[in-house]
C-alpha positions as CSV (number, residue, x, y, z in Angstrom):
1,X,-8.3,-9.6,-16.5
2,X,-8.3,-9.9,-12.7
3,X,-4.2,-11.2,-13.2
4,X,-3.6,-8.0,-14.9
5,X,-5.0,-5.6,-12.7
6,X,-3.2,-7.9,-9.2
7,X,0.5,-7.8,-10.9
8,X,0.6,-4.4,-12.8
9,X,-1.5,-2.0,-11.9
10,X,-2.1,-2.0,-7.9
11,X,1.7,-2.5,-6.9
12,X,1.8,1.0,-8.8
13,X,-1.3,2.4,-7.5
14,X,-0.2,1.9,-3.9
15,X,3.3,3.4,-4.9
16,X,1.9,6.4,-5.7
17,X,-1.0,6.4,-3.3
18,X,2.3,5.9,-0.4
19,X,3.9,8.5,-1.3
20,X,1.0,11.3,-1.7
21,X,-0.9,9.7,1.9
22,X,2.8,10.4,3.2
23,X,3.1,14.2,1.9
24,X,-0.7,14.9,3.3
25,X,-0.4,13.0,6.6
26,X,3.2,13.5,7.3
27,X,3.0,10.0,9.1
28,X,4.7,6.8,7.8
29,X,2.1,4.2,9.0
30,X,-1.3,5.5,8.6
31,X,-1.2,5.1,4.8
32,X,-0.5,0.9,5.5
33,X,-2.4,0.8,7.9
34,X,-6.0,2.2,5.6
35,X,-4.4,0.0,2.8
36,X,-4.7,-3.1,5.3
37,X,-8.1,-2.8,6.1
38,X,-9.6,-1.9,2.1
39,X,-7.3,-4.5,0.7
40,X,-8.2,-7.0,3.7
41,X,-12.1,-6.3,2.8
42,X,-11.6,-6.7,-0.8
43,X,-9.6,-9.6,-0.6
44,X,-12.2,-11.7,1.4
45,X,-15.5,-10.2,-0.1
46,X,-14.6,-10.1,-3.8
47,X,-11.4,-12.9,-4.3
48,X,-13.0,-15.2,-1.0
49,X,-9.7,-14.4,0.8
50,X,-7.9,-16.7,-2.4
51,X,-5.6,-13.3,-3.1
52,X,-4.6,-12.5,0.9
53,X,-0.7,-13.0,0.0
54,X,-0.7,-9.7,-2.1
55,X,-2.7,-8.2,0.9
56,X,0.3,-9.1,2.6
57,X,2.4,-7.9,-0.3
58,X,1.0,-4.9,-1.1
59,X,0.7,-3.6,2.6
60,X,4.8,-4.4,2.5
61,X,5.4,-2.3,-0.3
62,X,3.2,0.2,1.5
63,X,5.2,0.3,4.8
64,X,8.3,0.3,2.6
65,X,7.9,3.3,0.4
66,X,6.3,5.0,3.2
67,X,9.2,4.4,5.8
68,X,11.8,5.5,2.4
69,X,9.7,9.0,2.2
70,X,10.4,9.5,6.2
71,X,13.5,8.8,6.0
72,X,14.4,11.1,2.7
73,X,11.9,13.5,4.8
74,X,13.9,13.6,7.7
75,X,17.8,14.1,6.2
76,X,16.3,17.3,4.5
77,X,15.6,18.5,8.1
């Protein structure tokens, strides 16, 4: 069940989380940044730091969407 959630459903939840913290804060790395640290938590508290490569992953996608919306937020300007 754990697999599941890991491989499907956070890389969209962070998608989607990216690109509404983007919207609200209008800044690319705070939303990575707050992912970081509750993913980093998570990862050593509940997993005992076993899953720390898709903290790594999942911050990436983070910073990636995040920087696309700033970019497709600053050609409209």
């Amino acid at each position: 069940m754990q697999g599941i959630l890991v491989f499907s459903m956070l890389p969209a939840i962070v998608f989607i989380i990216s690109i509404v913290g983007y919207i609200l804060l209008k800044k690319w790395y705070v939303t990575p940044i707050i992912f970081f640290i509750i993913f980093s938590v998570l990862a050593t508290t509940i997993f005992k730091g076993t899953l720390f490569l898709y903290v790594i992953f999942l911050t990436a996608l983070s910073i990636v969407v995040s920087l696309i919306m700033g970019i497709k937020g600053n050609n409209k300007q």
